[in-house]
KOLLUMKOL-230329 format. One line per 10 residues: number of its first residue (from 1); for each residue x, y, z of N, C-alpha, C. Coordinates in pm, 1 decimal, padded with zeros to 6 digits. Each point is the difference from the previous one (the first is absolute). Layout:
<pts>
NUM	X:Y:Z:X:Y:Z:X:Y:Z ~ ...
</pts>
This chain:
<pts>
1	-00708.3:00166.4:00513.2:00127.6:00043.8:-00052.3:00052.6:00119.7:00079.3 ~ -00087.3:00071.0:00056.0:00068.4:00144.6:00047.2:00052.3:-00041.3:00157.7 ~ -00042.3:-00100.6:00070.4:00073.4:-00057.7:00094.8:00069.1:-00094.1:00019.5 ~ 00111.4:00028.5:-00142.2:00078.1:-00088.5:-00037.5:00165.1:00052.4:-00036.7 ~ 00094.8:-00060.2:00121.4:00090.9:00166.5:-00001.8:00080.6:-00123.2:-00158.1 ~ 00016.0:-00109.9:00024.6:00058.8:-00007.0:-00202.8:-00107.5:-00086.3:-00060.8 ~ 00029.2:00012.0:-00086.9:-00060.5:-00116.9:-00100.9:00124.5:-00108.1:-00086.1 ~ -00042.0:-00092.9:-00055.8:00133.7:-00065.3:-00051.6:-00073.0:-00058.0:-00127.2 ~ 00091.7:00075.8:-00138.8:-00065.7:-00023.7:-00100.2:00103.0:-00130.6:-00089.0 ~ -00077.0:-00098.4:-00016.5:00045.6:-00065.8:-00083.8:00007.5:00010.6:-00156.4
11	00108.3:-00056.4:-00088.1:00036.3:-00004.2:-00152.7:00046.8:-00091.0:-00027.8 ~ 00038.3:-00029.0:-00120.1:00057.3:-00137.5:-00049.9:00052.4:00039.4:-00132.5 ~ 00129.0:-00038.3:00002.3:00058.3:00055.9:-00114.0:00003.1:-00095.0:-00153.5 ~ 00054.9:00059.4:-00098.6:-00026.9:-00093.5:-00111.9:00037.4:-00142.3:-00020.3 ~ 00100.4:-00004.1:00112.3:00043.5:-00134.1:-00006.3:-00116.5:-00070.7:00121.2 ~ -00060.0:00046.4:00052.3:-00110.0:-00055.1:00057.2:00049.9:-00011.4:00187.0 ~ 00119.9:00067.7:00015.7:00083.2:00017.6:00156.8:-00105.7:00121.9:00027.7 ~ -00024.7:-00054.0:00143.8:-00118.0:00055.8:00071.8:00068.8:00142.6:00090.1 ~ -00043.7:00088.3:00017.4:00095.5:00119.5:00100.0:-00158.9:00045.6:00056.6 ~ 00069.7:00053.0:00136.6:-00120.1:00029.3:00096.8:00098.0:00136.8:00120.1
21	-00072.5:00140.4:-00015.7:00030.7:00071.7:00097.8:-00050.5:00072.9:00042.6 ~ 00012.5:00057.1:00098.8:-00083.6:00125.7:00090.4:00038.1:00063.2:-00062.4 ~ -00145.4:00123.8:00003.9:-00026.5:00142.2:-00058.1:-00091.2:00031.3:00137.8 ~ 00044.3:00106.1:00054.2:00002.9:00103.9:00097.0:-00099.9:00156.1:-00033.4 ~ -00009.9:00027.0:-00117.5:-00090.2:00110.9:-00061.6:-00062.7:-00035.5:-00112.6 ~ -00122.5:-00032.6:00050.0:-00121.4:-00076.2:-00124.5:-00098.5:00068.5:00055.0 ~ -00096.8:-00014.7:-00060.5:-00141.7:00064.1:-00024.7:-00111.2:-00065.1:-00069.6 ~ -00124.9:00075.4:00025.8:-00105.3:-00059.8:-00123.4:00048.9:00123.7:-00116.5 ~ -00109.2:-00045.0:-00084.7:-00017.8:00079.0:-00125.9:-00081.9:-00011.0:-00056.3 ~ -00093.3:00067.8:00005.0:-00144.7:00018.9:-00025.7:-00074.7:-00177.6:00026.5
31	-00086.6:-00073.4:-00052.0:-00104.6:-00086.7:00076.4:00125.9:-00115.6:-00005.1 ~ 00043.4:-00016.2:-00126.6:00058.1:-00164.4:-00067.2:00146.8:00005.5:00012.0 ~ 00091.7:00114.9:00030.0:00136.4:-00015.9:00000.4:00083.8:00048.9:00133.3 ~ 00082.4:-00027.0:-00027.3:00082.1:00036.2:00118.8:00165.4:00020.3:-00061.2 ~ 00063.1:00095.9:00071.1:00102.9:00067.9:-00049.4:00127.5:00001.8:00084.3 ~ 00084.1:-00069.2:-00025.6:00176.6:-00026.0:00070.0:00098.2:00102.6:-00026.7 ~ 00031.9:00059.3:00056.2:00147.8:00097.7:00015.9:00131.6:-00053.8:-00055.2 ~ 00047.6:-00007.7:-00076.1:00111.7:-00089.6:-00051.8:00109.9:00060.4:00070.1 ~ 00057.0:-00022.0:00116.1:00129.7:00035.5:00070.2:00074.4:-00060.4:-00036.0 ~ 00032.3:-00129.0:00043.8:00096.6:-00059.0:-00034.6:-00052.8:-00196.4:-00068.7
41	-00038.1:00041.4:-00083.8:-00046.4:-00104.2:-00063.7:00052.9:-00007.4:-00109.5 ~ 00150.6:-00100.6:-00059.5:00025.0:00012.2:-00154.2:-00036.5:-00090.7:00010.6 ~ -00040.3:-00142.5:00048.8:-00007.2:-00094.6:-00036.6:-00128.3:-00014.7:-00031.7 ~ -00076.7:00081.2:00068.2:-00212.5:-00047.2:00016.0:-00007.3:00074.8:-00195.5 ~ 00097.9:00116.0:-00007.6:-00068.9:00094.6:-00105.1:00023.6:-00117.7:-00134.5 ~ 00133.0:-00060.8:00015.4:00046.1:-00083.5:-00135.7:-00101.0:-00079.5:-00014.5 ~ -00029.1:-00054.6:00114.5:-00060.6:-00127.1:00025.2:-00177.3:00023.3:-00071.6 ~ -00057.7:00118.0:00061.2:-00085.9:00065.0:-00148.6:-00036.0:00061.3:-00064.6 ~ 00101.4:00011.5:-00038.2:00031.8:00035.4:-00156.6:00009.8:-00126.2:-00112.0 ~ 00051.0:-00125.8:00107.7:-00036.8:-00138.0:-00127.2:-00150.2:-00061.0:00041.4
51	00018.7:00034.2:00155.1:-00150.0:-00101.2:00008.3:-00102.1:00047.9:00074.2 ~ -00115.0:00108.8:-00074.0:-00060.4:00098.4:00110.3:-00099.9:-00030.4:00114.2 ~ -00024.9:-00167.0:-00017.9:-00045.5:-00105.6:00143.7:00068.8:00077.5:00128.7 ~ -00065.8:-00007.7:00077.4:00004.8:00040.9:00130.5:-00051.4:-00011.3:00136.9 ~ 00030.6:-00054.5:00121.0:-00102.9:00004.7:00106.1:00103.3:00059.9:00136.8 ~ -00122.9:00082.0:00023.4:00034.5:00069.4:00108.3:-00111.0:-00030.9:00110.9 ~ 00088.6:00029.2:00102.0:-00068.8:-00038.4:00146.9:00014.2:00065.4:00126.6 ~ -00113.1:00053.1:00054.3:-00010.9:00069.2:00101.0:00001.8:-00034.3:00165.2 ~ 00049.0:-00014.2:00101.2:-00066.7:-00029.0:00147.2:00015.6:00045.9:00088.9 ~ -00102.0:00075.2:00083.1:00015.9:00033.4:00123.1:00069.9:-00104.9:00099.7
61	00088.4:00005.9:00078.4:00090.5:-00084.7:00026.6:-00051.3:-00050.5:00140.4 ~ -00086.6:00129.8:00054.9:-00025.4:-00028.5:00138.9:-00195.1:-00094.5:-00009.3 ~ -00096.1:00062.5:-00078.4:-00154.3:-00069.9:-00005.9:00098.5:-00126.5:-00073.8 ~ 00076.1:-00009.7:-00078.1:00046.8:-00125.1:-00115.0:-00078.8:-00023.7:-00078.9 ~ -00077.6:00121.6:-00105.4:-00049.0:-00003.2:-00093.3:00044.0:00084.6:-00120.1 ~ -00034.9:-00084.5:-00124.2:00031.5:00125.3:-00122.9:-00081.5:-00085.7:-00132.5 ~ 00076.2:00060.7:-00087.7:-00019.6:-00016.5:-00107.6:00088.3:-00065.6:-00106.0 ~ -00049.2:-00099.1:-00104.6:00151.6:-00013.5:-00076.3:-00097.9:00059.8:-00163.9 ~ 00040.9:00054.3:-00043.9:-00035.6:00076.5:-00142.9:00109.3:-00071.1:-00093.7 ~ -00049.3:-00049.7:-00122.1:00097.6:-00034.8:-00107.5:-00080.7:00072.7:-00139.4
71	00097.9:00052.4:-00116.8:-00041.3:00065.8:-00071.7:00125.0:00036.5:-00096.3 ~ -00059.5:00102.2:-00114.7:00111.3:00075.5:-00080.5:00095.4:00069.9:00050.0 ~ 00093.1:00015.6:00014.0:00079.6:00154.9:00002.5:00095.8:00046.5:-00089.2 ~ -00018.3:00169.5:-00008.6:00055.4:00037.0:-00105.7:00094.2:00141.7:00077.8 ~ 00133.1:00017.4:-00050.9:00095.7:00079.2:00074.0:-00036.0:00142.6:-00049.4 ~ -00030.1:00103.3:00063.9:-00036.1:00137.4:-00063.9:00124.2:00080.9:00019.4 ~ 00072.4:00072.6:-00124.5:00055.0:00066.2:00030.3:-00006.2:00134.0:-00016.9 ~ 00044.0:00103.2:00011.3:00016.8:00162.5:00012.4:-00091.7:00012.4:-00139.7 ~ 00033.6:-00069.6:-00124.2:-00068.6:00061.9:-00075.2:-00170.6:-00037.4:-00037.4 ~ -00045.2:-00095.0:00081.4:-00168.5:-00026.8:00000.0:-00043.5:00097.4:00056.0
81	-00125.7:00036.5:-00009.9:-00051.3:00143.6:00024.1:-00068.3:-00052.2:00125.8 ~ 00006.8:-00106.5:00063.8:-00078.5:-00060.9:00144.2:00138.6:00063.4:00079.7 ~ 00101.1:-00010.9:-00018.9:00100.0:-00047.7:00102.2:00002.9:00102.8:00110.9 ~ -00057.0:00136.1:-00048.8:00070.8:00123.2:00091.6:-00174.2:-00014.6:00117.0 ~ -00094.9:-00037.9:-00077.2:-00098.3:-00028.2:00104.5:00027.2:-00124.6:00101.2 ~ 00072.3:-00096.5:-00055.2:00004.9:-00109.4:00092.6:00069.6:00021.0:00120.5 ~ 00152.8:00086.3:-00106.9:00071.8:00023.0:00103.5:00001.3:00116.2:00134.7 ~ -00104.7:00097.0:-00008.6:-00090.2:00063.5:00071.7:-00050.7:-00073.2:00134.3 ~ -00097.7:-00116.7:-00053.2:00005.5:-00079.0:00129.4:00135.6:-00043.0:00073.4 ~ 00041.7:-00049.5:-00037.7:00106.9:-00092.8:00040.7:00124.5:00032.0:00056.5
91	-00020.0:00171.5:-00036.6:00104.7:00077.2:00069.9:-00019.2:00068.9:00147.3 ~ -00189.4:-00042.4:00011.0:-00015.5:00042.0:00118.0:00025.9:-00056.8:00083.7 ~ 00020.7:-00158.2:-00015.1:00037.7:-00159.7:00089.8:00189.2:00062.3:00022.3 ~ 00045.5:00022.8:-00055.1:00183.5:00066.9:00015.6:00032.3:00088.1:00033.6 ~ -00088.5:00099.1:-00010.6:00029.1:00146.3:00031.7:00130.1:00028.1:-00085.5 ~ -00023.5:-00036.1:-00134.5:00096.5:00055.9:-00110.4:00138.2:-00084.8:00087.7 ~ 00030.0:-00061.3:00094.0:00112.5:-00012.7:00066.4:00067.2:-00191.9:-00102.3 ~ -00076.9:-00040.5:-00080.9:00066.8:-00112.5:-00074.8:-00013.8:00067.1:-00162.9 ~ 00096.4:-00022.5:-00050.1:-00008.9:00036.2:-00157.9:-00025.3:-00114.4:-00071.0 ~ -00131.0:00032.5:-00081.0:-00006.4:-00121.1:-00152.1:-00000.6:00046.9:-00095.2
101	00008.7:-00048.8:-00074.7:-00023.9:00046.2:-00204.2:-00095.6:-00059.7:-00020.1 ~ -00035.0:-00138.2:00019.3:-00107.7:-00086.6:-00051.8:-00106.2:-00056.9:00078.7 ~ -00124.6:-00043.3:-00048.3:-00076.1:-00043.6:00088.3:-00111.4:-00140.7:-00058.7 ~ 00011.7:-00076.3:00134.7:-00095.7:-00118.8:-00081.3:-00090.5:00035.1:-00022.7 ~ -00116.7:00002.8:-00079.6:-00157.7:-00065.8:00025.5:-00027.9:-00113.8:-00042.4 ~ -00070.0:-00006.3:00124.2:-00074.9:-00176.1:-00032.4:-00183.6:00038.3:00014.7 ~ 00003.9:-00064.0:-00176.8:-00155.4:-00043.6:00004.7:-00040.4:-00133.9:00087.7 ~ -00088.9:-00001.2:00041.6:-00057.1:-00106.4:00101.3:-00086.9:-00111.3:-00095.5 ~ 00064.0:-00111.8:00020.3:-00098.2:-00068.3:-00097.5:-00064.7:-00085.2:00103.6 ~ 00049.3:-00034.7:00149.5:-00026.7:-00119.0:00090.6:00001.4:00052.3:00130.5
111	-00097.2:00010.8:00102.9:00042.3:00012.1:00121.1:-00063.9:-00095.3:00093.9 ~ 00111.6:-00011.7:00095.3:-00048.0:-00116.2:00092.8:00049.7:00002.9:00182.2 ~ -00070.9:00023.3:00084.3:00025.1:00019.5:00103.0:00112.0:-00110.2:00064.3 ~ 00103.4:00055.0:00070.7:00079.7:-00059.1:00104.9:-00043.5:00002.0:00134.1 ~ -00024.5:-00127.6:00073.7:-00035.0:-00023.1:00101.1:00111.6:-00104.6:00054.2 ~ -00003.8:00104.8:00151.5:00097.9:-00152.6:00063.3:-00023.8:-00103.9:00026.8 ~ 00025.1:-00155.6:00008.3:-00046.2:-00126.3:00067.5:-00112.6:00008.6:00114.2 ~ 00072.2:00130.9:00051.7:-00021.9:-00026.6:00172.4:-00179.5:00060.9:-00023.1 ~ -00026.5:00077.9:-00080.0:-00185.2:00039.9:-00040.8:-00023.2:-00137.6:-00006.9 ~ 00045.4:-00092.0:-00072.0:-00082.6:-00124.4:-00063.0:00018.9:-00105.7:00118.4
121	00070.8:00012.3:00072.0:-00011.1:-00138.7:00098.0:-00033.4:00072.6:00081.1 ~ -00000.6:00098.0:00046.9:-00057.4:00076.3:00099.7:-00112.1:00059.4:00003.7 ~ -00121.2:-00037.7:-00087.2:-00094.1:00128.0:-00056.3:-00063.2:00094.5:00110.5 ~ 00016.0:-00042.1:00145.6:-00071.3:00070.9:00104.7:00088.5:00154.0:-00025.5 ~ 00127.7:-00018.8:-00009.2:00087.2:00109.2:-00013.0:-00014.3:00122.8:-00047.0 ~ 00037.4:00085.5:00089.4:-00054.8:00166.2:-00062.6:00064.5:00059.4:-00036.1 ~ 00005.1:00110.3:-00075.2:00152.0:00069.8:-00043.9:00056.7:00077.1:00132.3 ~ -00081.2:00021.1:00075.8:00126.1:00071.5:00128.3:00058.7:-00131.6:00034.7 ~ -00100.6:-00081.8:00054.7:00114.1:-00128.3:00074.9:00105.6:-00009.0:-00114.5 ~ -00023.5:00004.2:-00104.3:00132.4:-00034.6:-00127.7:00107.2:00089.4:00058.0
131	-00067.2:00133.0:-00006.4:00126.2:00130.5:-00022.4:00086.1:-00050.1:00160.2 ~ -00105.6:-00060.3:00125.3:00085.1:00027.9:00098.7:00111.1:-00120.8:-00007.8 ~ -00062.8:-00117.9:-00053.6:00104.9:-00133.2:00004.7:00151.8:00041.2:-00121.0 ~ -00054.8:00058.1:-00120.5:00144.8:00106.6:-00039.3:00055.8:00088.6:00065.6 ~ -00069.4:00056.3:00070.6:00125.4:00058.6:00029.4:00097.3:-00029.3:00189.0 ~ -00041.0:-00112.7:00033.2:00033.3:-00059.6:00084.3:00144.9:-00103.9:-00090.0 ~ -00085.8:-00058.6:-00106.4:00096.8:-00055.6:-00076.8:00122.2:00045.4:-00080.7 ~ -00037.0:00115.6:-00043.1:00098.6:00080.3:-00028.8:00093.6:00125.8:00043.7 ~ -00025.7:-00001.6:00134.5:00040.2:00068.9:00121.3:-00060.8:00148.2:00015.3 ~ -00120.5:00060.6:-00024.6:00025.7:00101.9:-00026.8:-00084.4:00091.7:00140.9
</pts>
């Protein structure tokens, strides 16, 4: 997760319409959770508040590995007595330079590694040869 410049957390709202977006300032939180910056999210926050299902997903873009985590989440605001610690971390990822009020946590109920194709048909494959064929592929 920490070499992961977004993550993209999925929700599903009460009518069961699926929404999926990047979050840019996330974190762990202590062993089992992990904690989202609510910038500009009205739609992720509505979304649970009816349905606190959730999966979020991590990947280094260049090895092409991560994680996909699915679980609870619950929106913390100013007045939970967690929030001013959470938001402590999370202000160090902004440098105070994005404003939130609210913040996800997600309990972890599932985690499951993301691997690209190219590990599995390729198994000789190493993560540098990975990083160098990305970034040939992605110009960098």
């Amino acid at each position: 997760m920490n070499r992961s410049v977004l993550c993209w957390l999925a929700t599903v709202s009460e009518e069961n319409v699926p929404n999926v977006s990047p979050k840019e300032i996330f974190n762990y939180y202590g062993t089992d959770k992990i904690i989202v910056a609510n910038i500009a999210s009205p739609q992720t926050i509505r979304n649970i508040k009816q349905n606190k299902n959730v999966c979020i997903s991590f990947i280094d873009i260049l090895v092409q590995k991560g994680f996909q985590i699915k679980g609870k989440a619950e929106i913390i605001t100013k007045t939970n007595s967690e929030f001013y610690k959470m938001k402590k971390i999370l202000v160090k990822m902004t440098e105070d330079k994005f404003p939130f009020e609210t913040i996800t946590k997600i309990t972890i109920d599932q985690a499951q590694p993301i691997i690209a194709p190219k590990y599995i048909l390729y198994p000789s494959i190493t993560e540098t040869e990975q990083i160098e064929s990305a970034k040939k592929a992605y110009g960098f």
